[in-house]
N, CA and C of each residue as an Amber inpcrd file, in Angstrom:
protein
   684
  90.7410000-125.3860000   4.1700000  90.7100000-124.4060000   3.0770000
  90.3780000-125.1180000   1.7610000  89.3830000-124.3610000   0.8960000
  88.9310000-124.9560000  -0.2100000  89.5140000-124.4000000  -1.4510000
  90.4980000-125.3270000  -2.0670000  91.4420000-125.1170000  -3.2290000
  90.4900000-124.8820000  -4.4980000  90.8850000-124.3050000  -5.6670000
  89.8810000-124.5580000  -6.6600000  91.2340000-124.3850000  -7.7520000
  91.3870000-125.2050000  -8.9010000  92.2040000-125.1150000  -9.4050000
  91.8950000-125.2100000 -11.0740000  92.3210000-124.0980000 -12.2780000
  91.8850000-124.4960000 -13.3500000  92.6840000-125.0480000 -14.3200000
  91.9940000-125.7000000 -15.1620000  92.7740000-126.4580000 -16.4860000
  92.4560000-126.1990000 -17.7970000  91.5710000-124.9460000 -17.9150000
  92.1080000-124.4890000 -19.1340000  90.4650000-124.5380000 -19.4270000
  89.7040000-123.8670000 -20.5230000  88.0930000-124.0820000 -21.1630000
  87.2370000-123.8340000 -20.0030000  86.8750000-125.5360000 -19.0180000
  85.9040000-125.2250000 -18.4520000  85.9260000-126.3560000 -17.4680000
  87.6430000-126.5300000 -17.2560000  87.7560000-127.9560000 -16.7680000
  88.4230000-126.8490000 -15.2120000  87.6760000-127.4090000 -14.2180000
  88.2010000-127.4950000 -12.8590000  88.4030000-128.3440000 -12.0430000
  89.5890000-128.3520000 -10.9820000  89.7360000-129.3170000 -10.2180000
  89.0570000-128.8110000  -8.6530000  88.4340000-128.8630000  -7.8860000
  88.3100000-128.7240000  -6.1400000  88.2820000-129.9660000  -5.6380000
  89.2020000-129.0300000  -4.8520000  89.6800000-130.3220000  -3.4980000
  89.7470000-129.4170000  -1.8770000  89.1470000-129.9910000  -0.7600000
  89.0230000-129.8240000   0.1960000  90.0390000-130.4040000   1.2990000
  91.2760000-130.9270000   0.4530000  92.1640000-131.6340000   1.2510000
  91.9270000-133.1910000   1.7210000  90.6480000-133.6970000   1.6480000
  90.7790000-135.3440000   1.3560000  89.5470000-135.2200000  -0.0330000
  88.6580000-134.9300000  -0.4390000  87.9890000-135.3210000  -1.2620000
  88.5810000-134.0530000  -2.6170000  88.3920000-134.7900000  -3.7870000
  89.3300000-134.1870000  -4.8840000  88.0350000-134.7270000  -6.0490000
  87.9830000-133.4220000  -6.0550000  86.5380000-133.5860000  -7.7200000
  87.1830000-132.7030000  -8.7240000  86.5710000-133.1920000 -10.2710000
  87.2340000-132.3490000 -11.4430000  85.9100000-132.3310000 -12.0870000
  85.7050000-131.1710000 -12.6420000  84.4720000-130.7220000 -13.5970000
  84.8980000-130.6950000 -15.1460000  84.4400000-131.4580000 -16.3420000
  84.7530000-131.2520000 -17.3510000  86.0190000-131.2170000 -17.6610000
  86.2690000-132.6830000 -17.5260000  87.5290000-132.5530000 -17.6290000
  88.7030000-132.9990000 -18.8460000  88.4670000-132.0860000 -20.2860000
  88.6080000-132.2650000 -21.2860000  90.3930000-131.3200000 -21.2920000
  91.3180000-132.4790000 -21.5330000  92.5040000-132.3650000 -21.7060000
  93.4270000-132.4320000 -22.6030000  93.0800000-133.4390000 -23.3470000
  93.7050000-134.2840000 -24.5190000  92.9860000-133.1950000 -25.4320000
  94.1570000-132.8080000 -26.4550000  93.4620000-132.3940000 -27.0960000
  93.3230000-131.1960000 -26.8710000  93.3210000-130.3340000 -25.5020000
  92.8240000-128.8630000 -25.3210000  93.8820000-128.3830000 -25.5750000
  94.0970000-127.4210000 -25.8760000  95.3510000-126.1170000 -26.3860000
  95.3850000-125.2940000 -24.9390000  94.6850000-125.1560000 -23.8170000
  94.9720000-124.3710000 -22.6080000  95.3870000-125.3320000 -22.0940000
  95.2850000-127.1260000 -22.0310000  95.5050000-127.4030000 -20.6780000
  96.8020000-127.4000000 -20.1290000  97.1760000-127.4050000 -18.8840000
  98.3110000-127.8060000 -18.1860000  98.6520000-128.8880000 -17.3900000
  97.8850000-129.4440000 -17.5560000  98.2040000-130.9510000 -17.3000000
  97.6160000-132.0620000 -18.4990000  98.3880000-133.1250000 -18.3370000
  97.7920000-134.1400000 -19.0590000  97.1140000-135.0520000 -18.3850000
  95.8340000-135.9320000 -18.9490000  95.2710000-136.2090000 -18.1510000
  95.8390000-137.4680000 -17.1960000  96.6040000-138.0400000 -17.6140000
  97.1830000-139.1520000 -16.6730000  97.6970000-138.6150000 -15.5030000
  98.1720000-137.2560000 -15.5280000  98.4390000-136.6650000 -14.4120000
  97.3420000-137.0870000 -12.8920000  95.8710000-136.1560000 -13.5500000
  95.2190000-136.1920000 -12.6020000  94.6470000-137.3870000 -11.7790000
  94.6110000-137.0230000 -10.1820000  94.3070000-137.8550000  -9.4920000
  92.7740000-137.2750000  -8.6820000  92.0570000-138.2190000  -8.9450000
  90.5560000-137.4550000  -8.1890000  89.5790000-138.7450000  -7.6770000
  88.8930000-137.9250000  -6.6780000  87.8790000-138.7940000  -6.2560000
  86.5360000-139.1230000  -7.1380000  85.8010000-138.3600000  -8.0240000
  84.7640000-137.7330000  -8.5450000  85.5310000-137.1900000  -9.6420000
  84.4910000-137.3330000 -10.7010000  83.9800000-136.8090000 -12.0350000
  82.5900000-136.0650000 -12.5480000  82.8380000-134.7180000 -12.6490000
  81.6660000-134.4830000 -12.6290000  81.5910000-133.5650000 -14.4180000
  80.3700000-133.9420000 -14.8640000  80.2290000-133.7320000 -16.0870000
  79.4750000-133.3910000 -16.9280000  78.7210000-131.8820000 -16.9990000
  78.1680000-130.9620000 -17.6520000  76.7700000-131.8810000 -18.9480000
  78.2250000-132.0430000 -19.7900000  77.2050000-132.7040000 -21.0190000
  78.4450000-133.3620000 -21.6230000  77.7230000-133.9570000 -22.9650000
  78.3070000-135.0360000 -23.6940000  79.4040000-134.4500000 -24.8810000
  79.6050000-132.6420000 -24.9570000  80.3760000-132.2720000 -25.5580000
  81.6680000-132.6850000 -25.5340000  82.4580000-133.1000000 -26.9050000
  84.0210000-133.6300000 -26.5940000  84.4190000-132.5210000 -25.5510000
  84.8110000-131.0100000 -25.6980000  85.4480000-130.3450000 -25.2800000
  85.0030000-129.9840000 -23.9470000  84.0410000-130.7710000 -23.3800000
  83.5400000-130.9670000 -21.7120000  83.4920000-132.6690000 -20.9130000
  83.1330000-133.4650000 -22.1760000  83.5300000-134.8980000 -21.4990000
  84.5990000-135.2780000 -21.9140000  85.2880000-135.3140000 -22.9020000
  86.7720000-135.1850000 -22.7200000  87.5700000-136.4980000 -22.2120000
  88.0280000-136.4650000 -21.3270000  88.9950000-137.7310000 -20.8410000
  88.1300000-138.3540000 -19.5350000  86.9790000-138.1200000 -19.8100000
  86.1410000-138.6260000 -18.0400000  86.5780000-140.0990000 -18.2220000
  85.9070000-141.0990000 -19.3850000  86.5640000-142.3610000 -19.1680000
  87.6120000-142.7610000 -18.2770000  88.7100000-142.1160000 -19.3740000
  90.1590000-142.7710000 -19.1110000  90.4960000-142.5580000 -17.6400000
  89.8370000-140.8760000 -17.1960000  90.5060000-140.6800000 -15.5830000
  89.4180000-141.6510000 -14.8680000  88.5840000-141.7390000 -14.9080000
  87.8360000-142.9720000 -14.0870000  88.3380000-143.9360000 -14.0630000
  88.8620000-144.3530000 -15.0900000  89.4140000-146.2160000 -15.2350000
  90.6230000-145.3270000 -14.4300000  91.3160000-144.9790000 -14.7220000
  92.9070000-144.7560000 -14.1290000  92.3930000-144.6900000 -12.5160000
  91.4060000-144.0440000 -12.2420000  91.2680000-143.6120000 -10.2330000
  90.2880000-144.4140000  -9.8860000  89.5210000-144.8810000 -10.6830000
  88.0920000-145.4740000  -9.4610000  87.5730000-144.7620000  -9.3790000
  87.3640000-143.6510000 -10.4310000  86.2780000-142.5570000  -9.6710000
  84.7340000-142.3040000 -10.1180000  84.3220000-142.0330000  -9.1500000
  82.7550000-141.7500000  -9.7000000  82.5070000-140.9000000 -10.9490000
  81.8590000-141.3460000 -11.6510000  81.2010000-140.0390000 -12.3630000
  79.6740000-139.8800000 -12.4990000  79.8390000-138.5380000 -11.6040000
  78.3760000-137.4330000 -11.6440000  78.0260000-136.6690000 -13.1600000
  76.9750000-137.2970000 -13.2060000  76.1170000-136.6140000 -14.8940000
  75.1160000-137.2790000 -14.8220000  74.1870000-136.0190000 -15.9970000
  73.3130000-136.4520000 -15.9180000  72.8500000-138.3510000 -16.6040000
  71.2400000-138.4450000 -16.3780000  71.2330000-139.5960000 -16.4060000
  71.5520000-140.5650000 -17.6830000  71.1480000-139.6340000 -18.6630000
  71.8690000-140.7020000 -20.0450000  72.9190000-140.5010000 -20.5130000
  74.0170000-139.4750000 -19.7220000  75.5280000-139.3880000 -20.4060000
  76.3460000-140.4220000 -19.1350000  75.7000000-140.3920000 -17.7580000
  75.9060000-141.6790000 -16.6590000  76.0760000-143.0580000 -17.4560000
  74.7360000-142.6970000 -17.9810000  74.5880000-144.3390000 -18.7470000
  75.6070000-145.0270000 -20.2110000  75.4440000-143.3850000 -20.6440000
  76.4430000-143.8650000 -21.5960000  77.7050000-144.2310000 -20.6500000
  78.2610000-143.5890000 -20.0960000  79.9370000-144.0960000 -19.5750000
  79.8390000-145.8840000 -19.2230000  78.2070000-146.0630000 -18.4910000
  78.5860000-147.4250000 -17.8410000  78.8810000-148.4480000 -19.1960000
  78.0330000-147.7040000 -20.3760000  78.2190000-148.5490000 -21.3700000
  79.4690000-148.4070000 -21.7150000  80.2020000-147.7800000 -21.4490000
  81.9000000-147.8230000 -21.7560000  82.8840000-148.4160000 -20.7910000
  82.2150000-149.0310000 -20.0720000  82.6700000-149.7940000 -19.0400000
  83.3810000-149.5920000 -17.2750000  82.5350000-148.0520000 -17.3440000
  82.6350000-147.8090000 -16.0950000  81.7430000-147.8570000 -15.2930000
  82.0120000-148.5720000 -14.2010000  80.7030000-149.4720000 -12.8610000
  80.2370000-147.7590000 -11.4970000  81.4540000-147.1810000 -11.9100000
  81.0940000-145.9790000 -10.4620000  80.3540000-145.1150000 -11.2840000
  79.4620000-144.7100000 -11.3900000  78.1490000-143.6690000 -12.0190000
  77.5340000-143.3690000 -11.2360000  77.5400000-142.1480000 -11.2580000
  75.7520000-141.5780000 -10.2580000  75.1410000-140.8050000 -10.8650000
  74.2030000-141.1510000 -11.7550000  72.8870000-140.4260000 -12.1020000
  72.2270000-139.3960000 -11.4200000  72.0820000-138.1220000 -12.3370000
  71.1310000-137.4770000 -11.6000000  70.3330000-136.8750000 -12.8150000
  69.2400000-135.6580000 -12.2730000  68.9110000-135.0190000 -13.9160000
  68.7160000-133.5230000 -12.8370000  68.0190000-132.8910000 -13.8280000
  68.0920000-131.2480000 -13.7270000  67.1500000-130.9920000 -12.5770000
  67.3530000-130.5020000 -11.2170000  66.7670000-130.1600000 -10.0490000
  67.0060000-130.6140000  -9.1280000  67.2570000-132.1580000  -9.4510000
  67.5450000-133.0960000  -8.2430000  69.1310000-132.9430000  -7.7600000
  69.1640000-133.1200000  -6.6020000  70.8140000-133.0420000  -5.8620000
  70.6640000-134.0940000  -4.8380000  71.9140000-134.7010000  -4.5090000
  72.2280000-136.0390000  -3.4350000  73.5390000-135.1230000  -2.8880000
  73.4950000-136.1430000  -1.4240000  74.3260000-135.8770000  -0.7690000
  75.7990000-136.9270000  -0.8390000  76.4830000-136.2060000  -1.0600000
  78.1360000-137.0010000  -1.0650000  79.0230000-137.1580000  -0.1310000
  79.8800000-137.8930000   0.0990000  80.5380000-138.1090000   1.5650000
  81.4300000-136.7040000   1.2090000  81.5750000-135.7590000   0.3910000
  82.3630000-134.6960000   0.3730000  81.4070000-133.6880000   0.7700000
  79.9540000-133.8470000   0.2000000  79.0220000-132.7490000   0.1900000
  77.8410000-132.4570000  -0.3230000  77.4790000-131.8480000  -1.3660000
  75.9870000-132.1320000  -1.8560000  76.5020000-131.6980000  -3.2910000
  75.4590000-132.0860000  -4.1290000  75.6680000-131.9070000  -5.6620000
  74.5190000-131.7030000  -6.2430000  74.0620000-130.3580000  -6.5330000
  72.5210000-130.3380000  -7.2630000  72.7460000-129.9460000  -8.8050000
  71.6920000-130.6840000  -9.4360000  72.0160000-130.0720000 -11.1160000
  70.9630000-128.8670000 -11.5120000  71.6100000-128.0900000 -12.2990000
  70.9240000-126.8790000 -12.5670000  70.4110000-127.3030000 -14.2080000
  69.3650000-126.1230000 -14.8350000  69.4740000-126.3300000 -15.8690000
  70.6140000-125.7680000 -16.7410000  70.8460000-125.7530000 -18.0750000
  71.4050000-125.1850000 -18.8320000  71.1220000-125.0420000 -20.2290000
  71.3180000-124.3030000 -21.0940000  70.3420000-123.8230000 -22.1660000
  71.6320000-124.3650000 -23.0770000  72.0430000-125.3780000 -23.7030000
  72.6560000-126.4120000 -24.6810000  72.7570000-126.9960000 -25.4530000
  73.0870000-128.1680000 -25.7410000  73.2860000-129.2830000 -26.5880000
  73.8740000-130.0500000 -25.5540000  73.6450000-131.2590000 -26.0850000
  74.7370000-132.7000000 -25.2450000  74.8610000-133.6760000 -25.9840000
  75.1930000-133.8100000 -27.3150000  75.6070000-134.8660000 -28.3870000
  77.1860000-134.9840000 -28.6610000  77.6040000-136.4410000 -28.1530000
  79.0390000-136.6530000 -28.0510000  78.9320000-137.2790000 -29.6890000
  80.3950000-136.6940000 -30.2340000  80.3400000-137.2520000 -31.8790000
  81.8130000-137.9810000 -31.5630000  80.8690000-139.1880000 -32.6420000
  82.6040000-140.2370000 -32.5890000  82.3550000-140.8670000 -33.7300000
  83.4410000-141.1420000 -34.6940000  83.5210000-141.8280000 -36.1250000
  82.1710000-141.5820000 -36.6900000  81.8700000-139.9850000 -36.6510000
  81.0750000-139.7280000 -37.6770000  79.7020000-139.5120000 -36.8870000
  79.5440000-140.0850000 -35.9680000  77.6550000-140.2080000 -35.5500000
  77.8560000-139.5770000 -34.4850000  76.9150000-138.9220000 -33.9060000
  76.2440000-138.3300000 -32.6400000  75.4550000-139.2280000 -31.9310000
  75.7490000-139.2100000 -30.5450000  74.9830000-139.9750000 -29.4950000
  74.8100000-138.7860000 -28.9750000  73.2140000-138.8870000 -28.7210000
  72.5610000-137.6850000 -28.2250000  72.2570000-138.3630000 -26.4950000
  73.3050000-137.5120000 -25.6640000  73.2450000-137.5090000 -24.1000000
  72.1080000-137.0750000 -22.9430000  71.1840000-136.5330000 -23.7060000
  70.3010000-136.1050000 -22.8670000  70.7180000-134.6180000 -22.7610000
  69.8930000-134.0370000 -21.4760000  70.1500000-132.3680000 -21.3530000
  71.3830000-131.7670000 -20.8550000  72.0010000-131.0240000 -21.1070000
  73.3190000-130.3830000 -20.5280000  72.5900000-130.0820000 -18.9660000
  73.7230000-129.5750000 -18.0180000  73.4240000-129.1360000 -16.3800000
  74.5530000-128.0480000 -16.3640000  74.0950000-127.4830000 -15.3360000
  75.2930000-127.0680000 -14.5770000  75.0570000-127.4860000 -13.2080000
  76.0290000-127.3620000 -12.1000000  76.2820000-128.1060000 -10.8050000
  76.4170000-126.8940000  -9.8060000  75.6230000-127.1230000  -8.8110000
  75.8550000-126.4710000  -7.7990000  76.3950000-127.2830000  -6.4930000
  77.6990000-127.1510000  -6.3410000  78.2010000-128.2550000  -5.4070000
  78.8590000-127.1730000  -3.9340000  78.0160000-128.1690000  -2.9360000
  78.5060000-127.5780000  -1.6020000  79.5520000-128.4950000  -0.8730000
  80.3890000-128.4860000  -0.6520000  81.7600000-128.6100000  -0.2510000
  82.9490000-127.6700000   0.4760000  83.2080000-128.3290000   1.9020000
  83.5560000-127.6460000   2.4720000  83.3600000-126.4660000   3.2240000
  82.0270000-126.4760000   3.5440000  81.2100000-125.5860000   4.1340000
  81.2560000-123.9050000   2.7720000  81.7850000-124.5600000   1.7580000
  81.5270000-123.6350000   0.3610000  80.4270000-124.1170000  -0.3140000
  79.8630000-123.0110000  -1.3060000  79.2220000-123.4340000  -2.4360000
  79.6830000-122.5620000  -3.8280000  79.5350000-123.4610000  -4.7890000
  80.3220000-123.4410000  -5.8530000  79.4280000-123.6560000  -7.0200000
  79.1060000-122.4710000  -7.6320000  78.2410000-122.9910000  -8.9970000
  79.0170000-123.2070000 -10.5670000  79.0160000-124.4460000 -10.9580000
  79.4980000-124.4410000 -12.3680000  78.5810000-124.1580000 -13.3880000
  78.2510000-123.0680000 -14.3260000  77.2740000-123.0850000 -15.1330000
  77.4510000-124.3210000 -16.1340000  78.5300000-124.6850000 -16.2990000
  78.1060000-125.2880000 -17.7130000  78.2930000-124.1050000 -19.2050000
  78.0260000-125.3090000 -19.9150000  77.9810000-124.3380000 -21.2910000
  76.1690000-123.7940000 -21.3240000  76.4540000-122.5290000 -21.0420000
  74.9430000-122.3760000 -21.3490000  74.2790000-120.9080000 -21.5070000
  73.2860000-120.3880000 -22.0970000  73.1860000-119.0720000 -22.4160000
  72.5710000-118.6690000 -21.3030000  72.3380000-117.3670000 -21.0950000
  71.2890000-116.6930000 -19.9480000  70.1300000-116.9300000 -19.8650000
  69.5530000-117.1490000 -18.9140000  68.1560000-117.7020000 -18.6350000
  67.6740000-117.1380000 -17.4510000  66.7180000-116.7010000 -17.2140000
  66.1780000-115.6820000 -16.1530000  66.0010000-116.9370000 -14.7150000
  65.6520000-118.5350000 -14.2440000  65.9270000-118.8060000 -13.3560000
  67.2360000-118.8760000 -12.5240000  68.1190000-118.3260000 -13.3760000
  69.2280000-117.9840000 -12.9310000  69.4830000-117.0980000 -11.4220000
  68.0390000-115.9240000 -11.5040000  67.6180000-115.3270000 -10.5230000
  67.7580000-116.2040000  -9.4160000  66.7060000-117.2350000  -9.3440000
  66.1810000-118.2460000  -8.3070000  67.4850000-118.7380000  -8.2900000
  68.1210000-119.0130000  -8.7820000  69.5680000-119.9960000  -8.2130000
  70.6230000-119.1630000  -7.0220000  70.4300000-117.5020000  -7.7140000
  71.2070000-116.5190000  -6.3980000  70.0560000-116.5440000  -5.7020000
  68.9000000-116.7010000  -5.5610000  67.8180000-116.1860000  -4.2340000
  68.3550000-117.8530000  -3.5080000  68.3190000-118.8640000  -3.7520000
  67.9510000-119.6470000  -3.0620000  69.6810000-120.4570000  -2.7180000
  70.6810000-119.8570000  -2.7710000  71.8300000-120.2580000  -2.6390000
  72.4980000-119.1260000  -2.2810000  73.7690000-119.1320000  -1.5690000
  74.7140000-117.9300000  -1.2350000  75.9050000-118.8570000  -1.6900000
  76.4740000-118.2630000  -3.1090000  77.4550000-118.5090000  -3.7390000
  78.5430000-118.1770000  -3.2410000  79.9140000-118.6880000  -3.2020000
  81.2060000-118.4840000  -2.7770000  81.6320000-118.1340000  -4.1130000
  81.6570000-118.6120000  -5.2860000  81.9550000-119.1080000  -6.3530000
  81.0580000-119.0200000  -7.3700000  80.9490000-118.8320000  -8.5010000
  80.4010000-118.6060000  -9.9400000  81.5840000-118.9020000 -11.0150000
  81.5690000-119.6570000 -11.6390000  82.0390000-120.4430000 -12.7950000
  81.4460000-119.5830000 -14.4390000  81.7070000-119.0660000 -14.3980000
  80.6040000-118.9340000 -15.9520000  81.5780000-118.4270000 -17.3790000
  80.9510000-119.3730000 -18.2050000  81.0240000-119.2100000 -19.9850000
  80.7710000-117.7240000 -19.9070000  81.8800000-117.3270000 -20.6220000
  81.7810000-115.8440000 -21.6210000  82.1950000-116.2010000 -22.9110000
  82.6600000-116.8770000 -23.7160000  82.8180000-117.1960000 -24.7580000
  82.0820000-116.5410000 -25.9730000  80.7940000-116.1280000 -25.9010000
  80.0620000-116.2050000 -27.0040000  79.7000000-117.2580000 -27.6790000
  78.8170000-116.8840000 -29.1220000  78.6260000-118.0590000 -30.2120000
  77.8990000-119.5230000 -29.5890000  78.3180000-119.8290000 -28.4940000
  78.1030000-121.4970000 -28.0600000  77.3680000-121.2600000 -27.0150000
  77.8370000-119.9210000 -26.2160000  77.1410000-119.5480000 -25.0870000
  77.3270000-118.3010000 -24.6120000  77.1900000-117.6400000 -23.3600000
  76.8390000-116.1890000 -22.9480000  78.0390000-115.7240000 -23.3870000
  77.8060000-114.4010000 -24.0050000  78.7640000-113.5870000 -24.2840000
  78.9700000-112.9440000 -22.8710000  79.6680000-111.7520000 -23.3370000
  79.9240000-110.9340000 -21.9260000  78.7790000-110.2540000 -21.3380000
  78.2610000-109.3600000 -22.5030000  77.2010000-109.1820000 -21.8280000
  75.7350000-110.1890000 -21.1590000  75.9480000-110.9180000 -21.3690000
  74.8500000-111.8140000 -21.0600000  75.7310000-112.1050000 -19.7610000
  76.4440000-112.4870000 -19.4650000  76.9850000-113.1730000 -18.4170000
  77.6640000-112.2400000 -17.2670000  77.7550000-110.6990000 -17.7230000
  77.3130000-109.8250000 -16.6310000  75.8550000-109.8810000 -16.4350000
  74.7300000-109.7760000 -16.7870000  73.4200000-110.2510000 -16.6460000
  73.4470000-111.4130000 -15.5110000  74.1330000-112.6750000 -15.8080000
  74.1000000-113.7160000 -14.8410000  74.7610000-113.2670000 -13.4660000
  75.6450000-112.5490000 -13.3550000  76.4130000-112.2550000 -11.9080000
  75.3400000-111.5330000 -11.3320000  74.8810000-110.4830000 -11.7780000
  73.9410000-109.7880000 -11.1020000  72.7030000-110.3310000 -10.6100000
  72.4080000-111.2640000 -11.7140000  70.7030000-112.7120000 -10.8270000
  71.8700000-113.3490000  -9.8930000  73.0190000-114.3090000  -9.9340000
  73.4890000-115.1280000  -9.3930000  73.9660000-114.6310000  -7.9170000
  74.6520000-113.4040000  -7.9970000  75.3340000-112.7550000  -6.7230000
  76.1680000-113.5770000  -5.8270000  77.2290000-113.9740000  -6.3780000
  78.4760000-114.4030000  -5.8910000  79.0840000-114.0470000  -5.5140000
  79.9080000-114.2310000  -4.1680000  81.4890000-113.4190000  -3.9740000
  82.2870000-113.0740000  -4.9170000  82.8790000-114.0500000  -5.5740000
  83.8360000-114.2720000  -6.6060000  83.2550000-114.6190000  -7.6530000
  83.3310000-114.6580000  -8.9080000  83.5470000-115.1180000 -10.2690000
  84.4150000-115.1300000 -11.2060000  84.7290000-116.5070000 -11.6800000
  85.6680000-116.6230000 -12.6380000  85.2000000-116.8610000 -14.0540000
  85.6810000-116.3420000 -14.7050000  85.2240000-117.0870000 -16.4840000
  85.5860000-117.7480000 -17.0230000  84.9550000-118.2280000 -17.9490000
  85.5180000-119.2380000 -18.3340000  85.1910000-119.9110000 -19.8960000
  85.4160000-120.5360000 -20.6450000  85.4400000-121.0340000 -22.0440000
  85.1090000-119.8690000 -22.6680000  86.4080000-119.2050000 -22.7660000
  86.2070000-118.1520000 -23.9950000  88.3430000-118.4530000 -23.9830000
  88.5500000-117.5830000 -25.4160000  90.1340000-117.6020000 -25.8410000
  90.4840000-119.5060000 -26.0870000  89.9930000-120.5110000 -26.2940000
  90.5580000-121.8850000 -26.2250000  90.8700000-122.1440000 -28.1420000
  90.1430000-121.3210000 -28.8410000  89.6700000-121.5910000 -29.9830000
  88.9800000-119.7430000 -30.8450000  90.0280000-119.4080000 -31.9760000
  89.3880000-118.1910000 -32.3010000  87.7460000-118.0880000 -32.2810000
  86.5850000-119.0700000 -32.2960000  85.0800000-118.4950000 -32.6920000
  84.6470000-118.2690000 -30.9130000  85.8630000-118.5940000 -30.2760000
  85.2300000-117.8710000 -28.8880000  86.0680000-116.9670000 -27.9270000
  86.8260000-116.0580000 -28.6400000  87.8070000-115.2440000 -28.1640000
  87.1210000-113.7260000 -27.8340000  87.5050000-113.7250000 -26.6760000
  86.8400000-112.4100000 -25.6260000  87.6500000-112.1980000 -24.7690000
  87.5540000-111.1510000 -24.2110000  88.8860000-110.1110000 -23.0870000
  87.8970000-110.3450000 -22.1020000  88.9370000-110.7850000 -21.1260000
  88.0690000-111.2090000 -19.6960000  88.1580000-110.1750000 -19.0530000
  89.0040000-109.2420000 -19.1260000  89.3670000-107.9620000 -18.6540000
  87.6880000-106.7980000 -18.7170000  86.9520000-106.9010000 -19.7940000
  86.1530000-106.0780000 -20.2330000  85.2300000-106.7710000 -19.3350000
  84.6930000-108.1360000 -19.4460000  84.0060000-108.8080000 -18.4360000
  84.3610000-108.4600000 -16.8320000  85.4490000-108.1530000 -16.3300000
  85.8200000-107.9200000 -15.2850000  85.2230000-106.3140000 -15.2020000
  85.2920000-105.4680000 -15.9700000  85.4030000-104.4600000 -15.8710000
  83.7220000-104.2780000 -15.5280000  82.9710000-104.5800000 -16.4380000
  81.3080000-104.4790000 -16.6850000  80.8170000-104.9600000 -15.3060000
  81.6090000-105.9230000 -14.7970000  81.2100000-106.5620000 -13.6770000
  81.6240000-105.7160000 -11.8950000  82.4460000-104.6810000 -12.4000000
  82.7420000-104.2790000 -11.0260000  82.1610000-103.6340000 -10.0350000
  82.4180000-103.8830000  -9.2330000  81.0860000-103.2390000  -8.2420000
  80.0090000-104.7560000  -7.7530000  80.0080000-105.7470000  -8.6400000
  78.6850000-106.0920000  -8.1470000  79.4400000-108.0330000  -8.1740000
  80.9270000-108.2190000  -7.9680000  81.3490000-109.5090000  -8.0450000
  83.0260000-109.4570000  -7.4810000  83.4600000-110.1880000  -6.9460000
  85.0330000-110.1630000  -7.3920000  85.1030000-110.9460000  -8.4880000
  85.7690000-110.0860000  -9.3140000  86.2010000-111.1170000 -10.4100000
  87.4250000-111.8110000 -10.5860000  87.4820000-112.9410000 -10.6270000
  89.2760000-113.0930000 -10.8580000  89.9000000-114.1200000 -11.8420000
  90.0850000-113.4230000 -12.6520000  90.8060000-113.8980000 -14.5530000
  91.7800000-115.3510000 -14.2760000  91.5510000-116.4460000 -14.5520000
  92.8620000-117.4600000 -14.2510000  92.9350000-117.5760000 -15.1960000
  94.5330000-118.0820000 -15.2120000  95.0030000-118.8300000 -16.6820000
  94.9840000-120.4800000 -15.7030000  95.4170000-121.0790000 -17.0230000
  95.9330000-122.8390000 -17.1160000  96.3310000-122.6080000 -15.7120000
  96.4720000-123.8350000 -14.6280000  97.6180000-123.8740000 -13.7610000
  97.5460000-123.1480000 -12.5530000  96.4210000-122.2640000 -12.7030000
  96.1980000-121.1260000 -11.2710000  95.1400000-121.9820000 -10.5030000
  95.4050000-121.5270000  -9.1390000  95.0880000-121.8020000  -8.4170000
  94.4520000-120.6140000  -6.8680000  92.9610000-120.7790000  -7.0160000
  92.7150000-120.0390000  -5.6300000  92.1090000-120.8970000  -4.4270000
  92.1180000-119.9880000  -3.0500000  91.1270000-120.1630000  -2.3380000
  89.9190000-119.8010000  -1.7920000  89.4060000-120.3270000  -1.1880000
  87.7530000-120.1990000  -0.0940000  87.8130000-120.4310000   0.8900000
């Protein structure tokens, strides 16, 4: 059985019972999360873009586990320059196979500039991840607005799972991101990075609602946990 567990914005944990991956896993610092990051224990790091509030604590949980981190190729590079040796590069289309499963990067319509003491290091392109695991597949959008290949991502995949930004302002509002369920066609969908911060506060309820008929939707807080 395939666990999926959230931490608040846009940070998830899945685990299949031996392999344990976390998406964006920005803690420190977040006002939803429910764990701290020393808590977590994972195999894999996987990581959208170079936004604080999506790369987040990837370092520190890598040095703490040994774990890989999946991103694209110049936010990869940045980490090794921070002194982590497990990296796997990829960029937007390409996917490898993992001893858990497969990992393809999607596009995403973004930014990816990590800011520290003032300057921006510009990361390359944001992704989102389409990861098959556990005889599941699981799409994380990422931070990113609506974009019509979105279509091609439900034609050419049968989703278990849909991840998607309603937030507004940074990325798809609601309505845009009922737009995405309907190209994507998922079993389930959850939302996600909206309420962390007032300039992205939205009722997931109304999103649920717009969406019925054509998704399960299902609202988590911090700390919840479903299955697949």
């Amino acid at each position: 059985m395939l666990k999926v567990k959230f931490h608040g914005h846009a940070c998830f944990e899945i685990s299949d019972g031996k392999n344990n991956l976390i998406i964006d896993p920005w803690l420190t610092g977040n006002p939803q999360a429910d764990v701290k990051a020393e808590d977590i224990k994972t195999d894999y790091i996987l990581v959208t873009h170079g936004h604080g509030d999506h790369f987040g604590d990837a370092i520190g949980i890598a040095k703490s586990n040994d774990a890989v981190i999946i991103a694209p190729f110049e936010l990869a590079t940045f980490c090794q320059h921070r002194g982590i040796e497990k990296v796997h590069p990829m960029h937007i289309g390409g996917g490898y196979n993992f001893d858990f499963g497969r990992v393809k990067l999607t596009n995403a319509l973004h930014g990816g500039g990590y800011v520290e003491d003032n300057h921006i290091y510009y990361l390359g392109n944001p992704c989102g991840f389409i990861i098959e695991i556990g005889a599941k597949t699981i799409y994380h959008a990422g931070d990113t607005g609506l974009f019509g290949d979105m279509k091609l991502i439900g034609e050419m995949n049968s989703l278990d799972l849909a991840l998607l930004p309603i937030g507004d302002n940074f990325v798809m509002g609601i309505d845009d991101a009922v737009k995405a369920v309907e190209f994507l066609k998922p079993v389930k969908t959850v939302p996600m990075h909206y309420n962390t911060f007032d300039l992205i506060k939205q009722d997931p309820e109304q999103f649920k609602n717009k969406v019925a008929g054509k998704s399960e939707v299902i609202i988590m807080n911090p700390g919840d946990e479903i299955e697949l």
